[in-house]
PAFIMI-377682 format. One record per atom (N, C-alpha, C): residue in three letters; x, y, z. Coordinates in steps of 0.02 Angstrom, whole numbers, padded with zeros to 5 digits, always signed. Layout:
alaXYZ/...
// end
This chain:
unk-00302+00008+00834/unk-00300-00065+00830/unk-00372-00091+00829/unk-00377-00142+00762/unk-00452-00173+00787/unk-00446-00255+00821/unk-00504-00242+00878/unk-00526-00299+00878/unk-00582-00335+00838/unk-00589-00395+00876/unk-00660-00450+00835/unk-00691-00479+00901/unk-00765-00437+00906/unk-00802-00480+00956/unk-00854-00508+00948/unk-00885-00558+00960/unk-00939-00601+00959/unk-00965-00564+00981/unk-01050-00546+00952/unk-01115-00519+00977/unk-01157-00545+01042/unk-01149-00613+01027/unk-01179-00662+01070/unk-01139-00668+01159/unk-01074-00711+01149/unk-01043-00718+01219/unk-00996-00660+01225/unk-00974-00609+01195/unk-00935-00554+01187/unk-00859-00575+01196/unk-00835-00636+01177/unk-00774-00656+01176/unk-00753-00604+01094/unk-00686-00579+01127/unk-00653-00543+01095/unk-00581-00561+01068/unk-00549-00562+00985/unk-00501-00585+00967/unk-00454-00523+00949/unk-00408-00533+00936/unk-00372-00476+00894/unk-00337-00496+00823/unk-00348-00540+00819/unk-00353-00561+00748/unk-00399-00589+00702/unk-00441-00570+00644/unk-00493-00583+00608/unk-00512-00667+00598/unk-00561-00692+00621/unk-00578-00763+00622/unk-00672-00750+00582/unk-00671-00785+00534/unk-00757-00781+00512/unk-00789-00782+00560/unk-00797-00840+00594/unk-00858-00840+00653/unk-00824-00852+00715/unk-00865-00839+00775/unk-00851-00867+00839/unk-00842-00941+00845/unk-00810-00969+00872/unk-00788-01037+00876/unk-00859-01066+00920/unk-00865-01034+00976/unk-00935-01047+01000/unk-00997-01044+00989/unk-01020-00977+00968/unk-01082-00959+00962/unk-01103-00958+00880/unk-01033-00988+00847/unk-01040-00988+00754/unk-01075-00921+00726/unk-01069-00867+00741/unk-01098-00805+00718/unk-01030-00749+00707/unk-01052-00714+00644/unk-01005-00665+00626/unk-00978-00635+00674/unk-00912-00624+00688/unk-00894-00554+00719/unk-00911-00491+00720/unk-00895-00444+00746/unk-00912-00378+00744/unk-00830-00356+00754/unk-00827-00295+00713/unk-00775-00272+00709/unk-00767-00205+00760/unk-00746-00227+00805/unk-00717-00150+00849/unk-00660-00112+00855/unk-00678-00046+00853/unk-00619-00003+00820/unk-00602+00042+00901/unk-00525+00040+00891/unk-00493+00073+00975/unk-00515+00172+00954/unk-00537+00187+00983/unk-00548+00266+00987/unk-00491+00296+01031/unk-00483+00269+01081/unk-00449+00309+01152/unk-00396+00243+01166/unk-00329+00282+01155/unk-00296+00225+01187/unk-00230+00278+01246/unk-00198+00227+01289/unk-00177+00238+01347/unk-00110+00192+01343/unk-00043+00229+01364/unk-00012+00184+01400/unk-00002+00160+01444/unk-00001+00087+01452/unk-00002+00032+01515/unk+00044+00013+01529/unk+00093+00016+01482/unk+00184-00028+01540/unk+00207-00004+01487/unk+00277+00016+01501/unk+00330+00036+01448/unk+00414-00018+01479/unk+00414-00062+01412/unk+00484-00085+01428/unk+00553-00053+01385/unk+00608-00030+01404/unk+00642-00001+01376/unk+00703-00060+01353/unk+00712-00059+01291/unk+00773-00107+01263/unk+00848-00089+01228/unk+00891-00118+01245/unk+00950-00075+01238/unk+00993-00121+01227/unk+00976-00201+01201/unk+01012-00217+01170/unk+00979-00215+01085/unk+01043-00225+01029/unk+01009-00230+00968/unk+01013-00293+00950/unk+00970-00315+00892/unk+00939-00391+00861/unk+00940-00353+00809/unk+00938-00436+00758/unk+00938-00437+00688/unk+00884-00362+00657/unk+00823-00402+00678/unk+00759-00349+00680/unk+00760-00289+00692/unk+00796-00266+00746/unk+00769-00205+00786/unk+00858-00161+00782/unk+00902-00161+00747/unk+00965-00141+00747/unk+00981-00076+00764/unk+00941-00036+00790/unk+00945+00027+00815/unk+00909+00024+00881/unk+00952+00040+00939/unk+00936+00046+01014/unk+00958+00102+01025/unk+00935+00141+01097/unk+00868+00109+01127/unk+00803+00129+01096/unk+00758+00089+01104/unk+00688+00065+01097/unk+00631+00064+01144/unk+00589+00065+01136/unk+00530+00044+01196/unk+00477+00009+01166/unk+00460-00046+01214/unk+00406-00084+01176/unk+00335-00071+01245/unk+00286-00048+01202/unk+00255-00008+01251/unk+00172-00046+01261/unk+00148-00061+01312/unk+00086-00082+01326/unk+00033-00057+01303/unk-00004-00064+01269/unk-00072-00040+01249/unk-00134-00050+01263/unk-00190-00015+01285/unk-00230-00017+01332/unk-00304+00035+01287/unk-00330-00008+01258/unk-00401+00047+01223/unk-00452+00043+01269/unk-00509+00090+01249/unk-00558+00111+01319/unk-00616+00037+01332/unk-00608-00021+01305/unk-00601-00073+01296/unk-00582-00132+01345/unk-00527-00108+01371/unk-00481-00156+01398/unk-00436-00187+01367/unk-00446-00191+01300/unk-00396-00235+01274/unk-00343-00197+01249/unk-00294-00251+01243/unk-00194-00259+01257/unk-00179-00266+01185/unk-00112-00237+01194/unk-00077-00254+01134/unk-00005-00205+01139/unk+00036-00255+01105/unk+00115-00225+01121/unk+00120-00183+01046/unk+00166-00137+01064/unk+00203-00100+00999/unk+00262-00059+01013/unk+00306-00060+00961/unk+00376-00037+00963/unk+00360+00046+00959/unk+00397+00084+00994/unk+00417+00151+00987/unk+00469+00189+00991/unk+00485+00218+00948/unk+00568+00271+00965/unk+00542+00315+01012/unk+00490+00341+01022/unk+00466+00389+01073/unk+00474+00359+01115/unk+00494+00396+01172/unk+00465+00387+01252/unk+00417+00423+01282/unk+00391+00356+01304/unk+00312+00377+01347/unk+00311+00362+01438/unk+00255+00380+01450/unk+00254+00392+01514/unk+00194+00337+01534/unk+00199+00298+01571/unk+00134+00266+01590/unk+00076+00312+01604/unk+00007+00295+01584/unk-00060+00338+01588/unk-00034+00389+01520/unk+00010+00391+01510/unk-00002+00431+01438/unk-00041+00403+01373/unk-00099+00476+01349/unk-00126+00446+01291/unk-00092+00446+01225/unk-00090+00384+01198/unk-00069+00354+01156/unk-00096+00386+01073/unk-00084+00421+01035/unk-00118+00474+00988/unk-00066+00467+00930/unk-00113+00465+00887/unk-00040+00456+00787/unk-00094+00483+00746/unk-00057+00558+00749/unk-00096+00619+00703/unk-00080+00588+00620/unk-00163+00625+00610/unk-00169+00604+00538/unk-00137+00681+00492/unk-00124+00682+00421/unk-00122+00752+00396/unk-00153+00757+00320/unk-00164+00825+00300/unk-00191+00837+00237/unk-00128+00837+00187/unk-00072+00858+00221/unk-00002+00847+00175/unk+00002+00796+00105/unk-00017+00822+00034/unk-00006+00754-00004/unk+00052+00749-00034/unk+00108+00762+00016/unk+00189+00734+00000/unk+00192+00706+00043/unk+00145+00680+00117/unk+00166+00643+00176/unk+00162+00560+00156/unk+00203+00535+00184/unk+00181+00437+00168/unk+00169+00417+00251/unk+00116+00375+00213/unk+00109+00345+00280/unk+00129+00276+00288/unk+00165+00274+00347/unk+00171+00191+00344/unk+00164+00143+00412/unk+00119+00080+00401/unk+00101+00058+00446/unk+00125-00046+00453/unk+00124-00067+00492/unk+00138-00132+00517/unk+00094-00185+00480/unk+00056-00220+00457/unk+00029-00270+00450/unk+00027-00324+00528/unk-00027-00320+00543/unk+00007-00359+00614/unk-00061-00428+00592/unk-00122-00434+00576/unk-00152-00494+00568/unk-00198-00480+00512/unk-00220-00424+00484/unk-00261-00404+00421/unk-00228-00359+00384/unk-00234-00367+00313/unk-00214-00324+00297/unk-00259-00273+00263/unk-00328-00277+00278/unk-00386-00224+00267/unk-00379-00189+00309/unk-00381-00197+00394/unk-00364-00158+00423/unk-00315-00113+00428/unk-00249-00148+00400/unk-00178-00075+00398/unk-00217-00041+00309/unk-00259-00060+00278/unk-00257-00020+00230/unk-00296+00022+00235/unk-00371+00029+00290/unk-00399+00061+00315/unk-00367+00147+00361/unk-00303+00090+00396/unk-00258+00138+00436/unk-00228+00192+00402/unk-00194+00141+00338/unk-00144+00219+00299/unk-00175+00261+00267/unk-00251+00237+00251/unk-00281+00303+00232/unk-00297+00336+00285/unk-00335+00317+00355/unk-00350+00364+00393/unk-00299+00417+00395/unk-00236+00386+00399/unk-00173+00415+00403/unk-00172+00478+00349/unk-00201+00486+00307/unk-00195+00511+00260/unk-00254+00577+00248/unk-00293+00571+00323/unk-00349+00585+00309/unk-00406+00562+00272/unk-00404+00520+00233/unk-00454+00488+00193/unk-00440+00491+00138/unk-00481+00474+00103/unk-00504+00471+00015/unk-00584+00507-00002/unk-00565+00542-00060/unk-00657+00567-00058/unk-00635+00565-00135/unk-00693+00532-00172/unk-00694+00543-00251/unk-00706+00609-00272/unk-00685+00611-00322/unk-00689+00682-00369/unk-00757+00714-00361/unk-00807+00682-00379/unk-00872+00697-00375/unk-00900+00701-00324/unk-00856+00684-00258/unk-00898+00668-00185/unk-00925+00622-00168/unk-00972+00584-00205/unk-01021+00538-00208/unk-00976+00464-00204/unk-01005+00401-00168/unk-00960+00364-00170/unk-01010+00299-00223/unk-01082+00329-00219/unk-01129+00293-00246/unk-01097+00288-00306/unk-01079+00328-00366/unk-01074+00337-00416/unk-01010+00356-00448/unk-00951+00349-00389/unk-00910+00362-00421/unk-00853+00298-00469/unk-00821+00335-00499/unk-00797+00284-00545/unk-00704+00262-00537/unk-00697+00217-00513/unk-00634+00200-00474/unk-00585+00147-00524/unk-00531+00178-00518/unk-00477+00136-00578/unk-00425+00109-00520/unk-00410+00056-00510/unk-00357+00004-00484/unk-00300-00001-00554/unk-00220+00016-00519/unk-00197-00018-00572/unk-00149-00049-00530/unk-00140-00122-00527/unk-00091-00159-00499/unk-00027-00179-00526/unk+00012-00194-00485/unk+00070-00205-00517/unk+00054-00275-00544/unk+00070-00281-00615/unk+00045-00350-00654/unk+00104-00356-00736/unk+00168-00372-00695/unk+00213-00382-00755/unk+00265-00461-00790/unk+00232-00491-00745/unk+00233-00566-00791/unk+00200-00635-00744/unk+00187-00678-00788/unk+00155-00733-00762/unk+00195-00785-00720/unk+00170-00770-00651/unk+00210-00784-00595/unk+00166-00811-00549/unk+00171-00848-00502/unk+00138-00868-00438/unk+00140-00813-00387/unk+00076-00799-00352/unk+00101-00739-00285/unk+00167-00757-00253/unk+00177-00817-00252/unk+00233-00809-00185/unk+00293-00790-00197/unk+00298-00769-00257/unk+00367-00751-00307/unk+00370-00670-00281/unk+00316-00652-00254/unk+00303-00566-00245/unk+00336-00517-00295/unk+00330-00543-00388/unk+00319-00518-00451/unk+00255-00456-00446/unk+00201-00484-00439/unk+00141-00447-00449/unk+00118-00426-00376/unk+00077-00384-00393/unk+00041-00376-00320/unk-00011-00449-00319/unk-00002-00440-00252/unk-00048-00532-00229/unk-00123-00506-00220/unk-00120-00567-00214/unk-00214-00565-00242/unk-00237-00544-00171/unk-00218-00568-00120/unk-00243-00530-00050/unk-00241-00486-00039/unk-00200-00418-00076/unk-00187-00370-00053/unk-00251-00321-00100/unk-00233-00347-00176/unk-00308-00330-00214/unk-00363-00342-00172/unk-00386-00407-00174/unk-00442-00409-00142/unk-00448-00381-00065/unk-00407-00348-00042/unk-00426-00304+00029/unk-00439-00225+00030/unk-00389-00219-00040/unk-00423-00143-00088/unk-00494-00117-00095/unk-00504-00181-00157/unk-00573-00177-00155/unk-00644-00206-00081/unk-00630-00232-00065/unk-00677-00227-00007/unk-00661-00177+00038/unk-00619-00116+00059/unk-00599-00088+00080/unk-00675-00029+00034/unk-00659-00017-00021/unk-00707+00039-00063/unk-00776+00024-00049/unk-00767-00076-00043/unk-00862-00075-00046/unk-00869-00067+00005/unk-00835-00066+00064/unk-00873-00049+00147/unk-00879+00019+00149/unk-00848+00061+00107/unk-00847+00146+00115/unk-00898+00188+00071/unk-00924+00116-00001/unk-00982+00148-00022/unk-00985+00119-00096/unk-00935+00112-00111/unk-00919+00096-00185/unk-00976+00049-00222/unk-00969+00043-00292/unk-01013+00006-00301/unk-00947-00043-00369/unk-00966-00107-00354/unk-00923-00141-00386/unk-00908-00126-00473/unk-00983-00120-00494/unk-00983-00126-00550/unk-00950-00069-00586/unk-00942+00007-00531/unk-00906+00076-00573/unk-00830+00054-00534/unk-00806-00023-00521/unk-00729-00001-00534/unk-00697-00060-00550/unk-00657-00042-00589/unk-00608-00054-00668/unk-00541-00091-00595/unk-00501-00150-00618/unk-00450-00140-00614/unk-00386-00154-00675/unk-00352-00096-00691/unk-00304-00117-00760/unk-00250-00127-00771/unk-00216-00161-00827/unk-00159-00162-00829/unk-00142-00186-00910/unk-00088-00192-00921/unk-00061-00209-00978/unk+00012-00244-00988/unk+00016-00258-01026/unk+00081-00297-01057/unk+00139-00259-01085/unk+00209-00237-01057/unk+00254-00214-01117/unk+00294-00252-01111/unk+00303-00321-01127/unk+00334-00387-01134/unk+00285-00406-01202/unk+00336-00488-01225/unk+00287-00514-01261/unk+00227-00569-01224/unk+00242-00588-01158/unk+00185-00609-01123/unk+00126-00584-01114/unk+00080-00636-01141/unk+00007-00594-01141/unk-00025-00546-01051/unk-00055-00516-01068/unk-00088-00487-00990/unk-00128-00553-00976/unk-00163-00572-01007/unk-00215-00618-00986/unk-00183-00695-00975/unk-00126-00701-00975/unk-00089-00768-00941/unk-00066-00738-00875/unk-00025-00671-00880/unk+00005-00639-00808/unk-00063-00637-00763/unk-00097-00619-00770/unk-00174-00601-00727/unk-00196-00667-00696/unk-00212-00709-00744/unk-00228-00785-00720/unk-00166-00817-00656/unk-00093-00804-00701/unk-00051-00857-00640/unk-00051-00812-00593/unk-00042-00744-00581/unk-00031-00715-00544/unk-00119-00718-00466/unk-00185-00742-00507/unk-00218-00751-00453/unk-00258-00679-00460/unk-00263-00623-00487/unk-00274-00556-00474/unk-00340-00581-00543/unk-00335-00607-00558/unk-00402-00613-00632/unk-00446-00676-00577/unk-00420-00689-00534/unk-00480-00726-00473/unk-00529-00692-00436/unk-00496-00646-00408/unk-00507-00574-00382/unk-00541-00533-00401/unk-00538-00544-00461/unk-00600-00476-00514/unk-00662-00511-00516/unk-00663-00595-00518/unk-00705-00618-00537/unk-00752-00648-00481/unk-00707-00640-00430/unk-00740-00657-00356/unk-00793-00596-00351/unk-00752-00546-00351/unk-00800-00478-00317/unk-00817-00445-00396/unk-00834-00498-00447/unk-00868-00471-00499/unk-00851-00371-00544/unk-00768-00380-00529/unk-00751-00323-00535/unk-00724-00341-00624/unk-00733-00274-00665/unk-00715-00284-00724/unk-00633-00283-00740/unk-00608-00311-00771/unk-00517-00304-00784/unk-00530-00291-00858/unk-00485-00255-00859/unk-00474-00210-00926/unk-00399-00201-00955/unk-00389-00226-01028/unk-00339-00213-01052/unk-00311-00153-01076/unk-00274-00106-01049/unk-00265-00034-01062/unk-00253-00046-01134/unk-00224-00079-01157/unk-00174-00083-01231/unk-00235-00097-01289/unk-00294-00126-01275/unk-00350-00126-01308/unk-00392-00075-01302/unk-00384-00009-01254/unk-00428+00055-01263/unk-00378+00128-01289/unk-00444+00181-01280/unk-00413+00221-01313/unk-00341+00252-01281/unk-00327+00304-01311/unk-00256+00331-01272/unk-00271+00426-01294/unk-00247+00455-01253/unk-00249+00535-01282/unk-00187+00543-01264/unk-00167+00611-01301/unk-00105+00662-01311/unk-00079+00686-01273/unk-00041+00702-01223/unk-00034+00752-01150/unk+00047+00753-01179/unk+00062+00809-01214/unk+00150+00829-01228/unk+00157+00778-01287/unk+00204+00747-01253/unk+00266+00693-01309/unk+00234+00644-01284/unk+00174+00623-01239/unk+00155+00569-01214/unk+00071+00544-01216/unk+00071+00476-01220/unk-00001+00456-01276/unk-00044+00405-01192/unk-00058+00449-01158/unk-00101+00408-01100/unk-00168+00394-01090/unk-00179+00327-01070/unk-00227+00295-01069/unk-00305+00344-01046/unk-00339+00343-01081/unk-00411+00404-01086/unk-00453+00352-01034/unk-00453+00303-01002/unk-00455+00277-00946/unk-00439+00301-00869/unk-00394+00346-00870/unk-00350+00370-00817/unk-00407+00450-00826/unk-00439+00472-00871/unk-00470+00554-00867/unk-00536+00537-00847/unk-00582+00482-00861/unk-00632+00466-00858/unk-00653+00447-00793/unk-00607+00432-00734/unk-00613+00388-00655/unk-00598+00460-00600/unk-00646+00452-00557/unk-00654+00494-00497/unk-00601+00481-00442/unk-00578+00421-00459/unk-00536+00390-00406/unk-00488+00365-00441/unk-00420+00361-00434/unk-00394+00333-00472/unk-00320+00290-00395/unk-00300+00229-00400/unk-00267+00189-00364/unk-00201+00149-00390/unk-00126+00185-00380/unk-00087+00142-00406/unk-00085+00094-00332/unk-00085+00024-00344/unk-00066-00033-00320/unk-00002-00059-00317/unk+00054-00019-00316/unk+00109-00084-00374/unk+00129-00117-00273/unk+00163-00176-00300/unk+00206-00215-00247/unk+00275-00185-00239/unk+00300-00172-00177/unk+00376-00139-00194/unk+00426-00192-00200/unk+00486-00189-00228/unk+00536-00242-00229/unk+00587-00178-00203/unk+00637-00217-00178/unk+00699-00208-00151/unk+00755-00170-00234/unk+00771-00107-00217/unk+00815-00084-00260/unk+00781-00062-00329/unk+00709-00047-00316/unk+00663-00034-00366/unk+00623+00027-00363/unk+00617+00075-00380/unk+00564+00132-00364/unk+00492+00121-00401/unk+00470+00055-00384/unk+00419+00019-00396/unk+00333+00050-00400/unk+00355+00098-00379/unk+00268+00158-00358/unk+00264+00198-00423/unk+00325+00238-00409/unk+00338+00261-00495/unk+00325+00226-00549/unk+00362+00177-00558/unk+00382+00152-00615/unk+00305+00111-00643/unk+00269+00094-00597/unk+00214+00046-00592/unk+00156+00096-00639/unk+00170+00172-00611/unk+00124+00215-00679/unk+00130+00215-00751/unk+00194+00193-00778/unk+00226+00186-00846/unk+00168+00139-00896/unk+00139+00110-00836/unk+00079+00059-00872/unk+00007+00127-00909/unk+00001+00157-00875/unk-00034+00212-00894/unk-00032+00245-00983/unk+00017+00206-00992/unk+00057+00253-01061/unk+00050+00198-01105/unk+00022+00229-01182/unk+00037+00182-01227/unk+00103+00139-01242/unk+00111+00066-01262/unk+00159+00028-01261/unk+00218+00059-01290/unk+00187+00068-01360/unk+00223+00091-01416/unk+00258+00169-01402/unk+00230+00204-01365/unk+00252+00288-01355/unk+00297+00280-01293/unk+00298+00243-01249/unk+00331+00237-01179/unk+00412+00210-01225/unk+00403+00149-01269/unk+00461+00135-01277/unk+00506+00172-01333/unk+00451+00206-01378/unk+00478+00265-01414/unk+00512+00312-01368/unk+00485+00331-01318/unk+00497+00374-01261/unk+00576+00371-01222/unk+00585+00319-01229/unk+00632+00278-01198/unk+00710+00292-01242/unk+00709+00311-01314/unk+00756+00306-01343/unk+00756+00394-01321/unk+00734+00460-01324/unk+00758+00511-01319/unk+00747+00532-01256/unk+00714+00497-01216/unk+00724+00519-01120/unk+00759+00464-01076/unk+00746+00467-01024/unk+00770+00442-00967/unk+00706+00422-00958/unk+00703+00382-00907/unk+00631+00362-00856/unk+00638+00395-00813/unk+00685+00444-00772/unk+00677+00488-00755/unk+00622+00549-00755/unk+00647+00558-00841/unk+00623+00630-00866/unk+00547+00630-00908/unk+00525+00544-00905/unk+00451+00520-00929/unk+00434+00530-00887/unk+00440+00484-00805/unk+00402+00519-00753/unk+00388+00568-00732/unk+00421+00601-00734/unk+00394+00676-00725/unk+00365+00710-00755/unk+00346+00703-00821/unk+00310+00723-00868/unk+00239+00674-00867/unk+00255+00631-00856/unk+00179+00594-00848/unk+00144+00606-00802/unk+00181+00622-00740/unk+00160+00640-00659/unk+00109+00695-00668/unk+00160+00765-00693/unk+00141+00820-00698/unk+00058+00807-00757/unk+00056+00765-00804/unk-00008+00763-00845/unk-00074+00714-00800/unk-00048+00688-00769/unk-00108+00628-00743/unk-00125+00668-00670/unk-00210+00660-00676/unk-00224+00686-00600/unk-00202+00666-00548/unk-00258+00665-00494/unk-00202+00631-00424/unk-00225+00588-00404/unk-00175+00545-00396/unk-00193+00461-00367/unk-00153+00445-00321/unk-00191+00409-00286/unk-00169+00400-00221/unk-00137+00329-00229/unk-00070+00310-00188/unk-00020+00261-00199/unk-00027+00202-00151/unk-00059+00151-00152/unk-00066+00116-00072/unk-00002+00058-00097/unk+00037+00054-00077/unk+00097+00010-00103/unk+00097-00060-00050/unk+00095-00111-00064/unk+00104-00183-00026/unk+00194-00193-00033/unk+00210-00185+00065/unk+00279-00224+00065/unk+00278-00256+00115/unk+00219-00324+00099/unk+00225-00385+00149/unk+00277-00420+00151/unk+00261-00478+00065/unk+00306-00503+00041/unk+00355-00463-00009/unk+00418-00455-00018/unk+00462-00404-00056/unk+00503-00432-00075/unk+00507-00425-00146/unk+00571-00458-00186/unk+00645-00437-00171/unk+00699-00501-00166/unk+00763-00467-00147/unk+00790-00460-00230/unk+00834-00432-00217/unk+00862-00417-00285/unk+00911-00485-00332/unk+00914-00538-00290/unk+00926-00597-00310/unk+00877-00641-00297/unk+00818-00604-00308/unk+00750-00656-00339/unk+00715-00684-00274/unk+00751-00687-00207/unk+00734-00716-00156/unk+00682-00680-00125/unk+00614-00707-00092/unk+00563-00650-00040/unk+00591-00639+00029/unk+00586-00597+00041/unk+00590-00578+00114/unk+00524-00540+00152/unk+00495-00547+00210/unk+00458-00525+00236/unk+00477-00466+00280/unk+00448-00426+00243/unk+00435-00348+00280/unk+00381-00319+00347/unk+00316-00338+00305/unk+00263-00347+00359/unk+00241-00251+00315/unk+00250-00224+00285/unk+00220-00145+00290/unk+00164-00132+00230/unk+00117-00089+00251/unk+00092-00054+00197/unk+00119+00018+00212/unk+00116+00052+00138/unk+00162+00124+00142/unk+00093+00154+00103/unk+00082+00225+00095/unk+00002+00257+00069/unk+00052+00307+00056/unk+00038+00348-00023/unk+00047+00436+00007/unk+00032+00444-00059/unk+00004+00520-00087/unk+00000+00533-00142/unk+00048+00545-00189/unk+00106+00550-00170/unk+00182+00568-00191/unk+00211+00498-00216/unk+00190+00473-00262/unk+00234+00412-00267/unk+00309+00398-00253/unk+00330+00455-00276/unk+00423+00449-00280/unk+00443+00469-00207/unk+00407+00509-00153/unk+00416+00509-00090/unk+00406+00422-00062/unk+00355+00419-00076/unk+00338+00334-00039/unk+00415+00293-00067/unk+00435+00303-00139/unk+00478+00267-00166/unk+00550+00278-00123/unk+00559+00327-00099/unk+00613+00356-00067/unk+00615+00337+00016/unk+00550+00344+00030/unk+00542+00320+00094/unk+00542+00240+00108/unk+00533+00204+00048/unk+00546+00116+00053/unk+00620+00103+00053/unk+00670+00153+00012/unk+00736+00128+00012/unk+00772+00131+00070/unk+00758+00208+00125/unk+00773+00217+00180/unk+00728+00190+00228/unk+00686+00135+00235/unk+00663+00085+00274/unk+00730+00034+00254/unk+00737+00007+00193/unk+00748-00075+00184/unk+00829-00047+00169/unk+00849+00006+00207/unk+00946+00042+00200/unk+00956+00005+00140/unk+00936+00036+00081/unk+00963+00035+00003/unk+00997+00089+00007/unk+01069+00073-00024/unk+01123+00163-00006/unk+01115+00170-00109/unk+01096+00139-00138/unk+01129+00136-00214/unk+01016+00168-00244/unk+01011+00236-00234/unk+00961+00271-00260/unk+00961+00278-00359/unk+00912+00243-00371/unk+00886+00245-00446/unk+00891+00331-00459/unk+00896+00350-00530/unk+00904+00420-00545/unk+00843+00460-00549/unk+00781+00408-00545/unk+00711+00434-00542/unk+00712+00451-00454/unk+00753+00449-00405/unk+00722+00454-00345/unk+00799+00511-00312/unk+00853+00523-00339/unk+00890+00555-00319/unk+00887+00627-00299/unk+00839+00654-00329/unk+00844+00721-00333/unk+00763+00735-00272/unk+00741+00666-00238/unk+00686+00697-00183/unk+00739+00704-00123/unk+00711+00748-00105/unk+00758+00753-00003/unk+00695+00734+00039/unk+00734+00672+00081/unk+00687+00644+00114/unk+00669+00669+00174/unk+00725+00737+00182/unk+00709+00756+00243/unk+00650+00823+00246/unk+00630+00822+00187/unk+00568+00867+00171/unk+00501+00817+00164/unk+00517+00755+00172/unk+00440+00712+00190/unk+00410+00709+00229/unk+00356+00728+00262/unk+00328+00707+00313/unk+00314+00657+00322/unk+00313+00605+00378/unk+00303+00518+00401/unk+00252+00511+00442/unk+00189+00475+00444/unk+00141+00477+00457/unk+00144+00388+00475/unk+00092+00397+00540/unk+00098+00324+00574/unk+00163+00279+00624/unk+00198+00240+00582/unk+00260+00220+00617/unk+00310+00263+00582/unk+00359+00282+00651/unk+00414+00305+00611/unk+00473+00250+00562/unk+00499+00278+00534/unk+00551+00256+00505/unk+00596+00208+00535/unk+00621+00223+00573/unk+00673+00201+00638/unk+00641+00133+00689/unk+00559+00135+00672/unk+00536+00067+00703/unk+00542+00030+00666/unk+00527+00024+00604/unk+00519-00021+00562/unk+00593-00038+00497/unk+00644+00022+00535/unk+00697+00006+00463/unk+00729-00060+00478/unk+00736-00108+00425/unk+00771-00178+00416/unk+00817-00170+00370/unk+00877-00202+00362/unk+00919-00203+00312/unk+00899-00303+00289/unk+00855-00290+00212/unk+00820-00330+00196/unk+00879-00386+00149/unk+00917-00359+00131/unk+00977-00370+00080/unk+01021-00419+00122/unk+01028-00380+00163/unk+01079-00414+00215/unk+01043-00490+00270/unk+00997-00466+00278/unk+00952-00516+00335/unk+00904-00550+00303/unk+00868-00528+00262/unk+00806-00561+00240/unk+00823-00606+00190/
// end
C-alpha cells in the first residue's frame, strides 16, 4: 500500500492529493515494505458485495504506522506478517483492487508479475508499443474504450521506470467504417498522447508482414516492449480479442470467412512476441450497455487466462469459444484471490 507524505510537516495521506494542503509542496510517495497484522474481524453474514462467507476483514499495519483495512479468504493471526508473493509464471494473472490510484495498482500488478524488462534491457532506449482498446467514438463514461486515465497512468508508469516518451507509440485502428481519428478524439485517449507528447499511430496506414494465413502489423516486430491495454466488458474475452487490431483490416475479415476467432487467435498468439496484458476493470460494460463498477486491474502475459479469470470474477456461466478450452484451475492467481473480489456484475451492478 502507498502512502503520500509531506516533506515539510510529515502529515501523511493515503490517497494521492498534488500538494499538502498546508505546507503547498509536492508529496512524497511512500511505499509499505513490511507489513503486519493488527486486528482481524471475522464476517459471516453475506451482502450484495461480498456473497461468499466467511470472510475476514483484516487490519493493516506497515513499519510506518500506518492503517488500512482489507478483505481476506485467508485467516490470519494477529502479529502475523502480512506477505503477497510475486511469480515468474507467464500464465499467472494478477489481480488487484483499485482503492484511490490507479498508477499505483498498475505498479502493483506488475510487481506482481515480477516486473517488466524490455527486450534490449535498456529502458533508455527501448521502444514501447501501447495498443488500447479504441473501437468507436464514444465518451469514457460509456466504458467502450479504454479511458484516458487508465492510458495516461500506463504511460507515466514507463516514464518513472525509465522510458523515454518519444520511443513510445500508442496504436490502434479502425475495422468499422468510423474513422480512428474521431474514436481517439471522443474517446479522450488522442488528449493523452498529446499531453505526454506521445506519438499515436494508425496501424492501417503502416506496413504489415506475412506470419502463415496472417498479414500483421511490422509495428508489433520492431518494439522491445509491447502492451495490450484493452478495457474488459462483461461477456467479452476482451484481452484477446483487443489483439485482432494487430492484423491487417482486410486479412482479419478475409480471415473470418474460413476460421473462427477462435482459430485466428491462436494463430496470431503463437506469431506475435510477448506482451504483456494490463487490462482496466474499473468501469465495465454490462451487456445491456449499462456501466457497472468493478474497482480491478487484472496483468498477466496469457491474455486468454486473464480473459478466463474476468468471467470467473464477474460469475459469467455462458464462456465465448475462444476461452472454453483454458482450465482455470491450471492458472495461477497472484495478489487478491478470486473469492475476494468475485461480484455477480449482471445481476447487481
Amino acid at each position: 500500500m502507498a502512502f503520500y507524505q509531506c516533506p515539510k510537516c510529515k502529515k501523511t495521506w493515503q490517497y494521492p492529493i498534488e500538494k499538502c494542503p498546508n505546507c503547498f509542496l509536492k508529496l512524497e510517495k511512500l511505499r509499505s515494505t513490511k507489513i503486519r497484522v493488527a486486528g482481524i474481524s471475522k464476517v459471516q453474514i453475506p451482502t450484495m458485495f461480498h456473497p461468499k462467507t466467511p470472510y475476514f476483514v483484516l487490519l493493516l499495519e506497515d513499519e510506518n504506522g500506518n492503517k488500512w483495512v482489507q478483505k481476506s479468504v485467508k485467516e490470519y493471526e494477529i502479529g502475523d506478517e502480512f506477505k503477497i508473493e510475486t511469480s515468474k509464471d507467464k500464465n499467472a494473472v494478477a489481480i488487484w483492487r483499485i482503492k484511490y490510484d490507479i498508477l499505483e495498482t498498475i505498479e502493483k500488478v506488475i510487481e506482481l508479475l515480477d516486473g517488466i524488462t524490455p527486450h534490449q534491457k535498456s529502458w533508455w532506449g527501448a521502444k514501447i508499443l501501447i495498443l488500447p482498446t479504441l473501437i468507436s467514438p464514444k465518451h469514457p463514461y460509456l466504458a467502450e474504450n479504454t479511458s484516458p486515465e487508465f492510458l495516461k497512468a500506463t504511460i507515466q508508469y514507463l516514464i518513472e521506470i525509465g522510458a523515454r516518451t518519444e520511443n513510445i507509440k500508442v496504436v490502434a485502428q479502425s475495422f468499422d467504417e468510423a474513422p480512428i481519428e474521431t474514436s481517439a478524439q471522443k474517446s479522450q485517449l488522442l488528449r493523452v498522447c498529446q499531453e505526454k507528447k506521445i506519438l499515436p499511430i494508425n496501424l492501417a496506414e503502416k506496413n504489415f508482414v506475412r506470419k502463415g494465413d496472417l498479414e500483421v502489423s511490422e509495428e508489433v516486430f520492431s518494439s522491445d516492449l509491447i502492451i495490450n491495454l484493452p478495457i474488459l466488458r462483461i461477456g467479452k474475452a476482451s484481452a484477446g480479442e483487443n489483439l485482432f487490431k494487430f492484423l491487417k483490416k482486410e486479412n482479419y475479415l478475409a480471415q473470418k470467412y474460413l476460421s473462427s476467432d477462435e482459430e485466428i487467435l491462436k494463430n496470431l498468439i503463437n506469431s506475435l512476441p510477448e506482451i504483456l496484458t494490463i487490462a482496466e476493470a474499473n468501469s465495465v460494460q454490462k451487456s445491456d450497455g449499462f456501466v457497472a463498477h468493478l474497482g480491478l486491474v487484472l496483468a498477466s502475459f496469457n491474455p486468454l487466462n486473464l480473459d478466463r479469470i474476468f468471467f470467473e470474477i464477474t460469475m459469467e456461466k455462458n464462456l465465448p469459444e475462444i476461452l472454453k478450452e483454458v482450465e482455470i484451475e491450471n492458472i495461477p492467481i497472484l495478489g487478491r484471490e478470486i473469492e475476494e473480489v468475485k461480484f455477480d456484475v449482471e445481476r447487481y451492478g
